[in-house]
N, C-alpha and C positions, 0 to 999 in steps of 0.2 A: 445599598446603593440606590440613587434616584432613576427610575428606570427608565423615564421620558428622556432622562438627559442622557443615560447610555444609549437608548434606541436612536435619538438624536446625531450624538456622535459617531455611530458606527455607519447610519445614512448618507452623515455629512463630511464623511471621511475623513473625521477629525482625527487624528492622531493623538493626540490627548488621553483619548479612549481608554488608552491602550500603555505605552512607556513612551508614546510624543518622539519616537525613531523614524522607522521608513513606514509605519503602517500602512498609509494613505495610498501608498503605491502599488499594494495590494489585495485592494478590494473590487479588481474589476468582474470576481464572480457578483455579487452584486447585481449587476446589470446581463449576466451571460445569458440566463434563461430567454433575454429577451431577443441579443445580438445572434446567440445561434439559431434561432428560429426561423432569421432571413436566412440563411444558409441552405435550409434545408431542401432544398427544391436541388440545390448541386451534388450536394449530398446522395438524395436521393436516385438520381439521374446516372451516377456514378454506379449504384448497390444494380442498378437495371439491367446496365450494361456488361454486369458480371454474368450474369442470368443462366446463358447457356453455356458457359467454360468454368464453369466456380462449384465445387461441389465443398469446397472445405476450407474454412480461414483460420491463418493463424495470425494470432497479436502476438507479436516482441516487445516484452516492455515490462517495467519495474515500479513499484510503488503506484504512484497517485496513475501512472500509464496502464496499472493490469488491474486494479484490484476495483476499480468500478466497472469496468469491462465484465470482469469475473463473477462479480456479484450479478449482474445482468443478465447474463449465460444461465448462471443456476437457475434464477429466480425465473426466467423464460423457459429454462428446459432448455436451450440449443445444443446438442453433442455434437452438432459439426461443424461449430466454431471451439476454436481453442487460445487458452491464455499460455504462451509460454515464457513463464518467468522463475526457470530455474535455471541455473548452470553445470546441473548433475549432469555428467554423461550417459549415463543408463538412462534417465529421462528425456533428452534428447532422442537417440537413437528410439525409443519405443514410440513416442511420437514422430517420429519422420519412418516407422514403419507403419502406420496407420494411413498415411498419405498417399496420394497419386500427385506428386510434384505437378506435372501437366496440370492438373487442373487445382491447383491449391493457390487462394491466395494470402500472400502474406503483410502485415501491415507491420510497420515499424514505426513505433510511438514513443517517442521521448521528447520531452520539455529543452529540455536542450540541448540536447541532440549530440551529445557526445556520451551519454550513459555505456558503460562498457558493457556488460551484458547486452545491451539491445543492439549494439553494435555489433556485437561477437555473433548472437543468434542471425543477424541482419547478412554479414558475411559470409556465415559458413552456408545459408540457405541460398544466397546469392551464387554459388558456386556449386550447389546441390540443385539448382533447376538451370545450371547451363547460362546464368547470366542472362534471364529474361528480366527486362525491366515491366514486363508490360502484365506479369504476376506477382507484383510489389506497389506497394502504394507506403505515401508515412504521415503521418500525424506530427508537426512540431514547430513550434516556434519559429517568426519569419527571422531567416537571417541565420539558422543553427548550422552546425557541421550537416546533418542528418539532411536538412533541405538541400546544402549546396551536394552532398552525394544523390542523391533522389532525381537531382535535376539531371545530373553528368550520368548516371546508370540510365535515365530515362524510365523512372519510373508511372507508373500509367496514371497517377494523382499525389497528389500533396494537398494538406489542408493542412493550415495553418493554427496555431494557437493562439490566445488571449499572452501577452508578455506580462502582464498586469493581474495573473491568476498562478497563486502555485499550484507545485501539482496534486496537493491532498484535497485543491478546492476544485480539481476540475471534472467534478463529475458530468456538470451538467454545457460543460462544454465540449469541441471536438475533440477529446481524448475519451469522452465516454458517449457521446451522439453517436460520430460516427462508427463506432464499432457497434453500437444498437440499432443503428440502419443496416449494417450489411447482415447482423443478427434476424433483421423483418422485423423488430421491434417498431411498434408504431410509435416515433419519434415525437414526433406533432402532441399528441395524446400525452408522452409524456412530460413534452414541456409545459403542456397546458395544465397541468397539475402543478408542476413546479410554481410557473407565473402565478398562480391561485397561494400557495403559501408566500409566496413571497411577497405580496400584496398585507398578506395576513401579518409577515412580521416587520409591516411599518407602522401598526396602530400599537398604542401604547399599552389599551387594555387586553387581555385574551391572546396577545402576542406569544404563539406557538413558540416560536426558535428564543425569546427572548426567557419563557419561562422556564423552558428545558436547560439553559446558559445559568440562569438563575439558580436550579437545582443544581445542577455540576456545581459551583460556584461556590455558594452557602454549605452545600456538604464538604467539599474538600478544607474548608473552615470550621467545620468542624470532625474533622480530623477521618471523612470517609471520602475518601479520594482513590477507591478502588469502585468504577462503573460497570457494574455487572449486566449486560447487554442482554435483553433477552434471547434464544434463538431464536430465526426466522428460516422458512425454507430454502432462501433462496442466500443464507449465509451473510446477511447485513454487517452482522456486527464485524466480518472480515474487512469491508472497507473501514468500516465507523472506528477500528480501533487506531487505523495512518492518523485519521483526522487527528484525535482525540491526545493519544500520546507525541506525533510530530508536533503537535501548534503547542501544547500544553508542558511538556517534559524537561525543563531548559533550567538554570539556575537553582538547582537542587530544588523544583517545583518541579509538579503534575500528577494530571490525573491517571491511574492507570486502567486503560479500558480491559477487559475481561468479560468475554464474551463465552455465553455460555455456564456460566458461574452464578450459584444460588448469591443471592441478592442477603442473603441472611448473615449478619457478621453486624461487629462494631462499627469496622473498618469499612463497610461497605454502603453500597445506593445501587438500586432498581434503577434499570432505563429500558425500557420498552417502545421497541419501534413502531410506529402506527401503522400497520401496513395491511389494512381491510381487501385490498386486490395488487392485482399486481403495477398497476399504473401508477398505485400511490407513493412508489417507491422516489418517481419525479418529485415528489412537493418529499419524501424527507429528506432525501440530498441536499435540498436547500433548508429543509429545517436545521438541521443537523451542525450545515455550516454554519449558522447564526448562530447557534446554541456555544459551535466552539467560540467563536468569535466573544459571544458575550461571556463566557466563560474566562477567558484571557483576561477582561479586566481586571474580575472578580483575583485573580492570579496572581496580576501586576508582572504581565510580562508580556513579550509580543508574540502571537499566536502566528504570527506569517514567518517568521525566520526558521530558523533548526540549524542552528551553531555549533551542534555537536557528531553530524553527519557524518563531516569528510573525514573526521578524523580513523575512523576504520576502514575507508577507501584511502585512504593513505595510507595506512599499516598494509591495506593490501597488495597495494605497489610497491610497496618495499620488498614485500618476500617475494612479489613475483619479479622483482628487479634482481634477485642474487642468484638466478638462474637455475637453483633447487628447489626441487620436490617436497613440500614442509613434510614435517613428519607429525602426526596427528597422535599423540600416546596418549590414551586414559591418564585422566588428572583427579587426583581425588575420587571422589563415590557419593550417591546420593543421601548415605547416612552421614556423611561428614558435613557434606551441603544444610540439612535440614536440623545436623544440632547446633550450627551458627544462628539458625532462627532467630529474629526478636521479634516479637509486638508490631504488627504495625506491618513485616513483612510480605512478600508476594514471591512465589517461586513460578522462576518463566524457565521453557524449554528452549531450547533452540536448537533447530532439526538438518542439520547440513546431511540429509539424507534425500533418496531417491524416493518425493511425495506418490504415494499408493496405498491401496487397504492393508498390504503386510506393514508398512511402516506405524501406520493410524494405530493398526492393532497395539502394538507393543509401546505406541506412545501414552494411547489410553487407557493403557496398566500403570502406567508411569503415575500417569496424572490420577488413577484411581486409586491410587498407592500412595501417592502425597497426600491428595486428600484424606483420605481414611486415620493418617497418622499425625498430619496436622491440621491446624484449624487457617490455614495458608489460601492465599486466591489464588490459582495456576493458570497460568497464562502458557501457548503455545504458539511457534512459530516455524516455518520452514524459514532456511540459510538456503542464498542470501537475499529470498523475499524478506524477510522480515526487518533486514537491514536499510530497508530505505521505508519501512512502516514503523515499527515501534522502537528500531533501534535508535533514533533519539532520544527516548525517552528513557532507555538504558543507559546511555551514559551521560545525558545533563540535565537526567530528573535528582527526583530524591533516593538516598543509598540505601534504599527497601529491596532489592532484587536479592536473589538466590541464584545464579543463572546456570542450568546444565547444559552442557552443549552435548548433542548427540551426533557421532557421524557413522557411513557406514564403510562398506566396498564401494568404492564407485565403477568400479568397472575399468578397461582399458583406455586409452589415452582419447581423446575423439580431438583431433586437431582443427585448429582456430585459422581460417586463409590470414596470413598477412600476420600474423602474430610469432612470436618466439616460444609460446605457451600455449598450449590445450585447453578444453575444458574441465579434465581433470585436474591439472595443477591449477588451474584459476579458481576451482569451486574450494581445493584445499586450502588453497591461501586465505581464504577469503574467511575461511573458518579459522584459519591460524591466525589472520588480522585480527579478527573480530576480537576471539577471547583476548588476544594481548593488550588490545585495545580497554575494556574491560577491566583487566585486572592493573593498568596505567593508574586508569578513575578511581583506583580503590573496592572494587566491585568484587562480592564474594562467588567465587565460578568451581566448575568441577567441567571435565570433560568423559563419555563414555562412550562405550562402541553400541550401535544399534544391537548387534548381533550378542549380546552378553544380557540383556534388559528383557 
């Protein structure tokens, strides 16, 4: 491909770029390094005033909402900020025993502001500090359900989102700023990294995002469309694989990111994050972006949509519309999963379990056990984070998956304000949508119990 004229197009918001759809209308990250930067002084002024009543924040929020938050936490070290993006009950309740409600605050981040989970977490905490609006604040798009409750609860700030950015691109705007200010994260510092790459990827030659887009691109061409991520301390490749399999996964195309995973295979390609300190993580979020972005062309698809989303948040609501409890039985077994094997395939976990070291433990037998026995990428994910990160690329990529679903006990019911359903029946459905969803597409699946592995 001509590279002046892709770097060109993707500048000039040409839709062309790309499949000549809506693209255009979603390139305002693009520009965010520069628009959130005016921001920051309210931002900031806001992280101040917490000062002497704030010992603890929690994020509510899913996908493109938790997982540059999360990556940021690690990568700074914060243990007294928290992402909560699970809907296990037992992980609930252990975090809200960590807590001093009085002095915790909580933020509620969603794009559009009707995400159930972030909703659900946003209600039952709403009702768990006595209905203080003035220990809540939200992150969302002007005009969302999420704003118009924020206002009516009276909570103590709202900041608003780009409507012209989705959410796997919004790192480097208020969905991932402002949680990196009230983190102490020096803000400023990081965008000034960012603006520095993204200067870098308008010139044609040497263009960081443009090369890295190129390499995704040409190797999935040739037939290694598995991006074996390298680790990083602070957990990169957790965000980098939303990007990568959401923008990329769509019309039996994409790439599958695989973080953590030797780079060694037919099927595969090295990607190593550049990350010399911790502030350079600012300039790869926007490399990163570019990189997908250019990589879409290469693709011949549009990297801003994700068409195959709702379809498991509608499976969801169906089971939790018939007023029962799913029932979760062991489906198959990891030997029947792995003699459907072919060429070419990639076997993913997926963890509708309570995330913690006992679960890690016996997942990484898991994955240490596929590997050993086949020559397979393994990918892993916690349920239902993963559903709004790689779970597009499970079901409108290409039919290379293996998928096991793993659940466990979740514990007793932990009730939902306002809802007909808990968090455990939401978490079970959700796992019950999912696989059904799954095995709809054609998708070869097994399900098992934590406790048996």
């Amino acid at each position: 491909m001509d590279s002046e004229r892709l770097i060109e197009g993707v500048w000039e918001r040409d839709a062309t770029t790309w499949t000549g759809r809506d693209e255009a209308q979603w390139l305002g990250w693009l520009d965010e390094p520069l628009h959130i930067a005016e921001q920051l002084s309210d931002i900031r002024r806001f992280a101040e005033s917490l000062h002497d009543e704030v010992d603890h924040v929690v994020l509510c929020g899913m996908g493109g909402s938790s997982l540059a938050p999360e990556v940021l936490r690690r990568t700074f070290g914060v243990d007294w900020f928290h992402v909560l993006d699970t809907t296990h009950p037992k992980a609930i309740r252990a975090l809200e025993a960590e807590l001093d409600l009085e002095r915790t605050l909580f933020v509620s981040s969603s794009k559009s502001g009707s995400t159930l989970e972030t909703r659900s977490h946003t209600d039952y905490f709403w009702e768990k500090t006595g209905k203080r609006g003035d220990r809540f604040c939200a992150v969302t798009d002007p005009g969302s359900q999420l704003e118009h409750l924020a206002r009516e609860r009276g909570f103590r700030a709202v900041f608003s989102g780009e409507p012209s950015i989705g959410g796997r691109y919004s790192a480097l705007s208020p969905f991932g700023i402002v949680p990196a200010v009230l983190m102490g994260v020096d803000a400023g510092k990081l965008l000034e990294r960012a603006q520095e790459m993204r200067e870098a990827c308008r010139s044609g030659d040497g263009n960081p995002g443009y090369e890295l887009g190129r390499q995704f691109g040409e190797g999935w061409r040739d037939f290694r469309d598995k991006i074996c991520i390298a680790d990083t301390p602070g957990g990169f490749g957790l965000w980098a694989e939303q990007l990568i399999a959401e923008s990329t996964g769509k019309h039996g195309k994409g790439l599958v990111p695989a973080p953590g995973e030797s780079p060694e295979g037919a099927d595969r390609q090295a990607a190593d994050p550049d990350l010399p300190d911790l502030y350079a993580l600012g300039a790869e979020f926007f490399r990163w972006e570019f990189a997908i972005a250019v990589a879409g062309a290469y693709l011949e698809i549009n990297p801003f949509d994700q068409p195959d989303v709702q379809a498991a948040k509608d499976k969801t609501n169906e089971v939790l519309a018939t007023g029962q409890e799913p029932e979760l039985e062991p489906q198959g077994s990891i030997d029947e999963l792995l003699a459907q094997a072919q060429p070419n395939d990639y076997f993913c976990i997926q963890a509708f379990v309570e995330p913690g070291p006992a679960a890690e433990e016996k997942l990484n037998r898991v994955i240490a056990g596929v590997r050993s026995r086949s020559d397979l990428v393994v990918t892993h994910g916690y349920g239902p984070r993963y559903m709004h990160s790689t779970g597009q690329l499970h079901k409108g990529g290409p039919n290379t998956g293996l998928f096991l679903q793993v659940v466990d006990d979740q514990g007793d019911e932990l009730p939902i304000p306002g809802k007909p359903f808990g968090f455990r029946r939401l978490i079970r459905a959700q796992a019950a949508g999912d696989l059904e969803t799954l095995k709809e597409r054609g998708r070869r699946v097994a399900r098992v119990r934590l406790e048996d592995l």
